[in-house]
C-alpha positions as CSV (number, residue, x, y, z in Angstrom):
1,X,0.8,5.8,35.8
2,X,1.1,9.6,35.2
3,X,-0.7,11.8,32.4
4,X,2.3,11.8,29.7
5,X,2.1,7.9,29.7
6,X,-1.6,8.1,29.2
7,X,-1.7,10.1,26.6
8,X,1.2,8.5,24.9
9,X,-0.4,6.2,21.5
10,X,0.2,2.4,22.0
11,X,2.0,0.6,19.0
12,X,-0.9,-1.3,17.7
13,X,-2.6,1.9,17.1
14,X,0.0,3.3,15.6
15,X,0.2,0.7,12.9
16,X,-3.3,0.8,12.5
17,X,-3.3,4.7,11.7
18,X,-0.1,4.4,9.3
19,X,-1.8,1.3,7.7
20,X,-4.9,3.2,6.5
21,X,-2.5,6.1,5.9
22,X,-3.4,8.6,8.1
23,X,-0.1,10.2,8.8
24,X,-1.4,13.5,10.2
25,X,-3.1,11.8,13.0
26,X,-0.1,10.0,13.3
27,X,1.7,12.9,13.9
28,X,-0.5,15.1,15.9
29,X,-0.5,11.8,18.5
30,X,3.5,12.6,18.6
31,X,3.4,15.9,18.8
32,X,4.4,16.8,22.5
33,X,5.4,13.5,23.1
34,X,9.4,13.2,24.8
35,X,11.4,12.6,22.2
36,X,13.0,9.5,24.7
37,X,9.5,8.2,24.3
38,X,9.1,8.3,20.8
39,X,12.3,6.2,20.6
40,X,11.2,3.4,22.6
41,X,7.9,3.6,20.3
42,X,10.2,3.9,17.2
43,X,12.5,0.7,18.3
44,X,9.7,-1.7,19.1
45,X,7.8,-1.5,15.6
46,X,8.7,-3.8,12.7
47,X,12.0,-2.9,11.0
48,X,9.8,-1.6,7.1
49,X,7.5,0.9,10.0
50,X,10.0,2.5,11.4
51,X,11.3,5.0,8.9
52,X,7.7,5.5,7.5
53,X,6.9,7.0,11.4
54,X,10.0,8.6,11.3
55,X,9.4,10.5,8.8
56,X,6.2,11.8,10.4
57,X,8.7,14.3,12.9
58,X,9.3,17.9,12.0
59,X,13.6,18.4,11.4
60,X,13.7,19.6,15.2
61,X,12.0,16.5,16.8
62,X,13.8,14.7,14.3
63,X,17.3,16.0,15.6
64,X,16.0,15.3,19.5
65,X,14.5,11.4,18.8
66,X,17.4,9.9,16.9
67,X,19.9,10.6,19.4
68,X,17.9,8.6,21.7
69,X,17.5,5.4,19.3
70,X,19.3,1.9,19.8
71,X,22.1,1.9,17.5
72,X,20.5,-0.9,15.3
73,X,17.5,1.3,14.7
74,X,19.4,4.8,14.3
75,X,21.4,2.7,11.4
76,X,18.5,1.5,9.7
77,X,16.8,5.4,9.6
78,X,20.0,7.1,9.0
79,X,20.0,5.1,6.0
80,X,16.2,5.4,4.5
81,X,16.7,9.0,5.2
82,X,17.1,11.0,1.7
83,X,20.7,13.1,2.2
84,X,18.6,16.5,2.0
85,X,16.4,15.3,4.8
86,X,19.1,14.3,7.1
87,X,21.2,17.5,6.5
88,X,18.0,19.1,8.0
89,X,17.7,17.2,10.4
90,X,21.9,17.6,11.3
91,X,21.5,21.3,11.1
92,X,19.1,21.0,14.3
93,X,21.6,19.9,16.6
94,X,24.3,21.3,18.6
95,X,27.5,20.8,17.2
96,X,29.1,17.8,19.2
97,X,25.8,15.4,18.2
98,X,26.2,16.6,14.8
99,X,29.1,15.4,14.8
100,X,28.2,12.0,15.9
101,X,25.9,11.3,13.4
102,X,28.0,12.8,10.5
103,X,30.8,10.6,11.5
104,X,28.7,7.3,11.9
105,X,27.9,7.7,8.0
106,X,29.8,6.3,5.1
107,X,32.4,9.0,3.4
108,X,30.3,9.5,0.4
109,X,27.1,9.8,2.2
110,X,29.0,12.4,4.9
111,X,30.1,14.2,2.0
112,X,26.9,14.5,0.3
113,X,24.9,15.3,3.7
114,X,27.8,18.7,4.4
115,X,27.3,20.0,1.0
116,X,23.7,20.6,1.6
117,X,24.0,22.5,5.2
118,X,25.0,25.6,6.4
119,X,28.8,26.8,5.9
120,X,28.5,27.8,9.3
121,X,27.4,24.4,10.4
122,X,29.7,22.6,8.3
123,X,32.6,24.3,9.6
124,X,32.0,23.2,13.3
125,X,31.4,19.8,12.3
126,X,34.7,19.5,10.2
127,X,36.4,20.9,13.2
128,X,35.4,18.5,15.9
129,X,35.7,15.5,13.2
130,X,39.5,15.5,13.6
131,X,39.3,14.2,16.8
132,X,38.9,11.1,18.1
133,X,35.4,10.1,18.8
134,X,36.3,8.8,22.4
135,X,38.6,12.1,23.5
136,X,37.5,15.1,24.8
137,X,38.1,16.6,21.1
138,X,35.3,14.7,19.9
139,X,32.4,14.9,23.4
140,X,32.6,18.9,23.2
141,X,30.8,21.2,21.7
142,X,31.6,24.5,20.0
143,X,29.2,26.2,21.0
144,X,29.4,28.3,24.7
145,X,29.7,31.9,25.8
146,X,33.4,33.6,26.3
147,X,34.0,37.0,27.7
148,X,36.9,38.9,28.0
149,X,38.4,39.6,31.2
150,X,38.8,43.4,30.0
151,X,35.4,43.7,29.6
152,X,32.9,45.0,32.7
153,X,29.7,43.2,33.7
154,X,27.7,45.3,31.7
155,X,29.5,44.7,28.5
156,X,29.8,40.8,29.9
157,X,26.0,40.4,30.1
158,X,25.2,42.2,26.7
159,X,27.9,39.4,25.0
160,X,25.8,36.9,26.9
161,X,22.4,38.4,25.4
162,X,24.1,38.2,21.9
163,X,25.1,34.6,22.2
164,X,23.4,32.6,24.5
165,X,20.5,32.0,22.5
166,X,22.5,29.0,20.2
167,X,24.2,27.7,23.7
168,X,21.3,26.5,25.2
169,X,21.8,25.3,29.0
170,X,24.3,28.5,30.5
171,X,25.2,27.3,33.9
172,X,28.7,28.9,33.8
173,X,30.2,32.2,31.7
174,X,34.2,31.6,30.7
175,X,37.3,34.1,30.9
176,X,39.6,34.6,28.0
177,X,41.8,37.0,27.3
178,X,42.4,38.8,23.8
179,X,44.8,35.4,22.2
180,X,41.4,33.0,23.3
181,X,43.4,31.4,26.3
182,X,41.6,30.7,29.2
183,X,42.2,32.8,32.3
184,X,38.9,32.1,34.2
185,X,35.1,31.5,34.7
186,X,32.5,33.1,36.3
187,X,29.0,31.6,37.7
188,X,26.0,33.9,36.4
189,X,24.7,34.2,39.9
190,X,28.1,36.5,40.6
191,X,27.6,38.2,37.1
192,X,24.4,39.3,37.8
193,X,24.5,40.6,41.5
194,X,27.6,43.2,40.9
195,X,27.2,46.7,40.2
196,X,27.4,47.0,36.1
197,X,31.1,48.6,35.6
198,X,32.7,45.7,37.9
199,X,35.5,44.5,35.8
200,X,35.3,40.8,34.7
201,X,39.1,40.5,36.0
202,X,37.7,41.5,40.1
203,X,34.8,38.5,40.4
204,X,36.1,35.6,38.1
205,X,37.5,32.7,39.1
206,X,41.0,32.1,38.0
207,X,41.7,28.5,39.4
208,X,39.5,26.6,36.9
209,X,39.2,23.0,35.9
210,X,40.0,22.8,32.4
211,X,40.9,19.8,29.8
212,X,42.7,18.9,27.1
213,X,41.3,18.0,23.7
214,X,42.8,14.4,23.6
215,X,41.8,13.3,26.8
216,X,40.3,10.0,27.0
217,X,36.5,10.6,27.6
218,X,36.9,7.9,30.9
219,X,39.3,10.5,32.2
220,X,36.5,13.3,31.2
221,X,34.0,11.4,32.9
222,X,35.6,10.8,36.4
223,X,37.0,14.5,36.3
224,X,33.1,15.7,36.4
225,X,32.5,13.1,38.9
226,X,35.3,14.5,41.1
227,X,35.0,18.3,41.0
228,X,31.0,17.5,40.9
229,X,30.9,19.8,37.4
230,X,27.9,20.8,35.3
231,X,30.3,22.2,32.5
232,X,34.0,21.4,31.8
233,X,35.7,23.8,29.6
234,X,38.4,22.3,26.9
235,X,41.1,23.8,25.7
236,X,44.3,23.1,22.7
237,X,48.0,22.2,23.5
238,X,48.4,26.5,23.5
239,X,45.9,26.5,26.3
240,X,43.2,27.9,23.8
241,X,39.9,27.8,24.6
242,X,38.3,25.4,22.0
243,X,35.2,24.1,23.5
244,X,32.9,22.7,26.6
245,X,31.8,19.3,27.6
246,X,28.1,19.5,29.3
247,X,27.2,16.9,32.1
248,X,24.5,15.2,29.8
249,X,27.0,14.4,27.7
250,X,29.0,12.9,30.5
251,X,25.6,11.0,31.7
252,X,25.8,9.4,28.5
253,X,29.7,8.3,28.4
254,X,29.5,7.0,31.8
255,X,26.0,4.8,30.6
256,X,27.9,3.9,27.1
257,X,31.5,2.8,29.0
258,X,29.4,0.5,32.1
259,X,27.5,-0.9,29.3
260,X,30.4,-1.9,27.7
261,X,32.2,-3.1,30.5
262,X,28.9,-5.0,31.1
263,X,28.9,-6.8,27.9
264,X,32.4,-7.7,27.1
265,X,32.9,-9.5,30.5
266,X,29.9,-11.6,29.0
267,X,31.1,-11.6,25.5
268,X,28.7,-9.8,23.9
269,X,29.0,-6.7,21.2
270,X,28.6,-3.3,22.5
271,X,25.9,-2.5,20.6
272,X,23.3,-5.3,20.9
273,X,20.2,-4.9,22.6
274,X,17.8,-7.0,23.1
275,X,15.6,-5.4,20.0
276,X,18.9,-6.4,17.9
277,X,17.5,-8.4,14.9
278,X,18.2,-12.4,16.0
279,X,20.8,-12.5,12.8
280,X,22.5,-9.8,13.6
281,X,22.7,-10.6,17.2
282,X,23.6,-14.4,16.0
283,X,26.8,-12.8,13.8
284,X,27.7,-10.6,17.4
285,X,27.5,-13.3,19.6
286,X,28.9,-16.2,17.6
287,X,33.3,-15.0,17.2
288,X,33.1,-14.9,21.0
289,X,31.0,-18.5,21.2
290,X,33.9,-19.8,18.9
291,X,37.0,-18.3,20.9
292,X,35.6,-20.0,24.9
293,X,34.7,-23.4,22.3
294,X,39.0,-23.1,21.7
295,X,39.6,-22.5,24.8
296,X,36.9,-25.2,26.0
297,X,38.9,-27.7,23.8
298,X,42.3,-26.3,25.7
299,X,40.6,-27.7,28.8
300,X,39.5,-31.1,27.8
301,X,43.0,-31.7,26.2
302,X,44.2,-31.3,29.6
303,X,41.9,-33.6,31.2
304,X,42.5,-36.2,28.2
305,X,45.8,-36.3,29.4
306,X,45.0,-37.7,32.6
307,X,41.9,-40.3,30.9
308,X,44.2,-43.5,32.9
309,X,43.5,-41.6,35.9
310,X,39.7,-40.9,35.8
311,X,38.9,-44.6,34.7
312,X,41.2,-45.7,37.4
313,X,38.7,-43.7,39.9
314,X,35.5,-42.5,37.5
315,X,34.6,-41.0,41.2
316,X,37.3,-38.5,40.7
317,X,34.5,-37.0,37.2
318,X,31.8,-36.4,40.2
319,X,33.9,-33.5,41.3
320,X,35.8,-31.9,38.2
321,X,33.4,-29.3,37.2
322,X,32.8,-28.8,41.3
323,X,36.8,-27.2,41.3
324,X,36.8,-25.7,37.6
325,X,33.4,-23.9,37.9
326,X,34.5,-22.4,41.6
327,X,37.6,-20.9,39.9
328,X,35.5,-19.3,37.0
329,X,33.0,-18.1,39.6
330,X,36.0,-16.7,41.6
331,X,37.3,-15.3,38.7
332,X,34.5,-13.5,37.1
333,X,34.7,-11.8,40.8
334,X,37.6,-10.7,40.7
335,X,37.6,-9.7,37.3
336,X,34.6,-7.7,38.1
337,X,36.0,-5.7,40.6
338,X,39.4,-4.8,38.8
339,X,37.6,-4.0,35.4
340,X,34.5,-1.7,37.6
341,X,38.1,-0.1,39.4
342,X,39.9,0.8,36.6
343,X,37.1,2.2,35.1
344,X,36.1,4.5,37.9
345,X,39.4,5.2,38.3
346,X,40.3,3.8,41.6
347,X,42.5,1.1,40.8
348,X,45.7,2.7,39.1
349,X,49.5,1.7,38.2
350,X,50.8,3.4,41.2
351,X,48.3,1.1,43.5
352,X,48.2,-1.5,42.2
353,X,50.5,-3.5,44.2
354,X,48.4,-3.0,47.2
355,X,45.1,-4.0,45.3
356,X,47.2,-7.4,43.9
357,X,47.9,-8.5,47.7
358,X,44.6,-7.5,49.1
359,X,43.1,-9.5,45.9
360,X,45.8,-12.6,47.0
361,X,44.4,-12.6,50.6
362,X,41.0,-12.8,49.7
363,X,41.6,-15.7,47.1
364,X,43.6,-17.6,49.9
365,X,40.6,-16.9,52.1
366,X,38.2,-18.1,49.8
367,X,39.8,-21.0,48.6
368,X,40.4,-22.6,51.7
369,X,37.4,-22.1,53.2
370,X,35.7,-23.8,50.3
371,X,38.4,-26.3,49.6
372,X,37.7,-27.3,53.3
373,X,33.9,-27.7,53.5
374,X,34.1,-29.1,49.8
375,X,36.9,-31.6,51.5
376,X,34.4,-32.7,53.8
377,X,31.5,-33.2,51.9
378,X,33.7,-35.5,49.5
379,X,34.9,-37.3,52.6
380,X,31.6,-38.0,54.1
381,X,29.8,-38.4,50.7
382,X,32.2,-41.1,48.7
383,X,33.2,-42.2,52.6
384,X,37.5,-41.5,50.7
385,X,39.6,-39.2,53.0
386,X,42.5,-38.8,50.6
387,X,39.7,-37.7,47.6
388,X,38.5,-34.7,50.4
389,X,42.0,-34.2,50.5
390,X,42.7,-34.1,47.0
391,X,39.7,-31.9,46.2
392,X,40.7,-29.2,49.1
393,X,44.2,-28.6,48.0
394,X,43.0,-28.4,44.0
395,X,40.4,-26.1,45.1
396,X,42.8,-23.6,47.1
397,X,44.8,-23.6,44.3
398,X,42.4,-23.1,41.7
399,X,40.8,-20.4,43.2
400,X,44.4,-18.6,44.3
401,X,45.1,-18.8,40.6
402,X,41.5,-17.2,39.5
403,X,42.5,-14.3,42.2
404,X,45.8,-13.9,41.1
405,X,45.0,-14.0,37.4
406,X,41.4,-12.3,37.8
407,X,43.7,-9.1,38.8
408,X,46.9,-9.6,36.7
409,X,45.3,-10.1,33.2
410,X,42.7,-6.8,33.4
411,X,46.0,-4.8,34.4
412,X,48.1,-6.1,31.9
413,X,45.5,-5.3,29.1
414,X,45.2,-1.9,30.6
415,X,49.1,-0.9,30.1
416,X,48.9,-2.7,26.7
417,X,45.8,0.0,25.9
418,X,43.3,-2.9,25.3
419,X,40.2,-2.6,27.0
420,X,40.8,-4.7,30.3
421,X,36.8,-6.1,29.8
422,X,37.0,-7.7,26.4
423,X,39.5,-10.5,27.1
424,X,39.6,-11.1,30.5
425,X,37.0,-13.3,31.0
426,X,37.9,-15.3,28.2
427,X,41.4,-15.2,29.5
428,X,41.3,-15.9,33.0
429,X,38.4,-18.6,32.9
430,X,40.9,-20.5,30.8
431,X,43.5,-20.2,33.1
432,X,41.0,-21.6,35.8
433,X,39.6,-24.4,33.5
434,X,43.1,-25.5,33.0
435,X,44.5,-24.9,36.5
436,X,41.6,-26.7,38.3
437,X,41.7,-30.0,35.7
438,X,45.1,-30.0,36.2
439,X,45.3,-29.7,39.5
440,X,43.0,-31.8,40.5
441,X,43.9,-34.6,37.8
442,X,47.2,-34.0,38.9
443,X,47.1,-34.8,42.6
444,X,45.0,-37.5,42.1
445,X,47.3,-39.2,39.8
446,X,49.8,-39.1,42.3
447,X,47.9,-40.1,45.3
448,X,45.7,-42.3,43.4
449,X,47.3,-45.4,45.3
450,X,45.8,-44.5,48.6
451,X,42.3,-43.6,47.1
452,X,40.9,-46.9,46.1
């Protein structure tokens, strides 16, 4: 255990101290503390303590500690937080998480928070609010550093001096020339080690990786992971340079969109954690409970239509789930690897053919090396050749269907711009749960004669 966790206050004394109202203890203990730290303290007290220790941290902990909150808690203080607080609080961040909390309150309340700041704040903020939150537009910030390439390194370094004190983390110094369009960037490093009157124009670097504002933030994310980028510049449809995208901000899309993926594939909101409130996680979880029981109830109308059979040969209920669960297991699989690939970016239109074979070859492969052992363990447990038989040929198929399926559906989403995790699971496990029942039912019914 290192010395920050040591000296960090546990929760019970925390509620102890507030309790007997001794706030300024309260808040020396926090003082120094990681504001990622005071989250996790924040988000494990009961849902009345919260705000009160909230309201302990100066405006510029304050800005740092709720961008690190659980999106249950962040709701909960952003709304026991009087407006003139809060537009303190706002007026401590850069401009792109500003933005993020301005546009997560209601109208009125957004309103009401922007009267009381800065103009010069304000006017950021409305900018980047009429983008999309999930574009490129609405991850950058406004603030960065922009020389002209007229200038010389001297003059380059005094604009520096002049602005870099609201930019924060400087790790690369961009070109423009006198219309605001982006001609180039320069490293520091080079800025600083030429002689003074070195035009800008002689050591910038003119082939630069730029983006536009209405990029998806996916796209933003795997173009930082490609060119291995601590700063991505962003420029208008006139090739204007607008803003810059930092790689913590990236860190955090790339976190936010696996999560998602995570969740979705098990039918669960985006924004639950496991501190959610049991209601509120009961109101998230429930829709999806209630769209698999419909599609549960698609399944059993399939086997009810095959109820002669199964009295006929109640053997043949031993081994239903056996062939329906190892095509929902196959197709989660799947699923899982198209969704991860489209999301990293390596599974695309143009290759997609390729992927759909390779996908069919492995389901073939799979299905009949398990419909064959599966054949022979109904053949030497129930002592019926024809049910081994039966069993193997539903379970090929079932589990060429969940490959097959697994990477159709996630594509098809895709080109109809629906998120490829949110239905497919749902989707393609009903496809399996159908196929394999049928199937299975299905063979049997017409062999049936030869298994008794």
């Amino acid at each position: 255990m290192d010395a920050e966790t040591t000296r960090s206050p546990d929760l019970e004394t925390l509620v102890i101290l507030l309790g007997f109202g001794k706030e300024a203890e309260v808040r020396d203990r926090l003082k120094g503390m990681h504001p990622a730290d005071i989250a996790r303290l924040i988000e494990n007290l009961d849902e009345d303590v919260k705000p009160r220790l909230f309201a302990l941290l100066s405006p510029e902990q304050a800005s740092e500690v709720i961008l690190e909150l659980d999106d249950p808690s962040k709701r909960l203080i952003l709304r026991a937080l009087p407006s003139e607080r809060l537009s303190e609080i706002v007026g401590e961040m850069d401009s792109d998480d500003a933005t993020d909390v301005i546009g997560d309150l209601p109208a009125d309340r957004a309103v009401t928070v922007l009267d009381r700041m800065e103009q010069e704040d304000v006017k950021e903020v409305q900018k980047l609010l009429r983008y999309e939150e999930d574009t490129a537009g609405g991850l950058m910030q406004i603030e960065l550093v922009a020389v002209r390439e007229d200038e010389t390194a001297r003059e380059a370094v005094e604009d520096i001096r002049a602005k870099g004190e609201e930019v924060g983390d400087l790790h690369n110094v961009f070109v423009v020339d006198r219309h605001q369009h982006l001609v180039g960037i320069m490293p520091l490093r080079k800025l600083i080690l030429v002689p003074p009157e070195t035009p800008v124009s002689a050591i910038m670097e003119r082939d630069v990786v730029r983006i536009g504002v209405e990029v998806d933030q996916e796209e933003v994310a795997q173009i930082f992971k490609k060119h291995d980028l601590v700063s991505l510049p962003v420029v208008d449809a006139a090739g204007r340079l607008v803003g810059r995208i930092t790689v913590d901000d990236v860190v955090d899309v790339m976190e936010e969109e696996a999560s998602e993926d995570i969740y979705h594939l098990g039918g669960v909101h985006a924004e639950e954690s496991v501190l959610s409130p049991p209601s509120w996680s009961v109101r998230m979880r429930l829709p999806w409970l209630l769209v698999n029981l419909a599609t549960a109830m698609l399944a059993a109308n399939v086997v009810n239509l095959f109820e002669g059979t199964i009295q006929a040969l109640v053997v043949l209920a031993v081994f239903m789930p056996v062939v329906a669960g190892m095509g929902g297991n196959a197709a989660i699989q799947t699923i899982t690897v198209i969704v991860r690939g489209i999301a990293l970016g390596d599974l695309t239109f143009q290759n997609s053919r390729r992927v759909l074979g390779k996908e069919i070859l492995v389901a073939v492969g799979n299905g009949v090396a398990t419909g064959v052992i599966t054949a022979v363990i109904a053949y030497f447990w129930k002592g019926l050749p024809v049910l081994g038989l039966v069993v193997g040929i539903a379970m090929i198929i079932n589990i060429f269907v969940a490959g097959l399926m697994g990477t159709l559906i996630p594509l098809a989403l895709r080109r109809l711009r629906f998120d490829p995790a949110v239905a497919s699971g749902v989707i393609v496990t009903t496809f399996t749960d159908v196929t394999g029942f049928a199937s299975f039912l299905g063979i049997a019914t017409l062999l049936l004669a030869y298994m008794r």
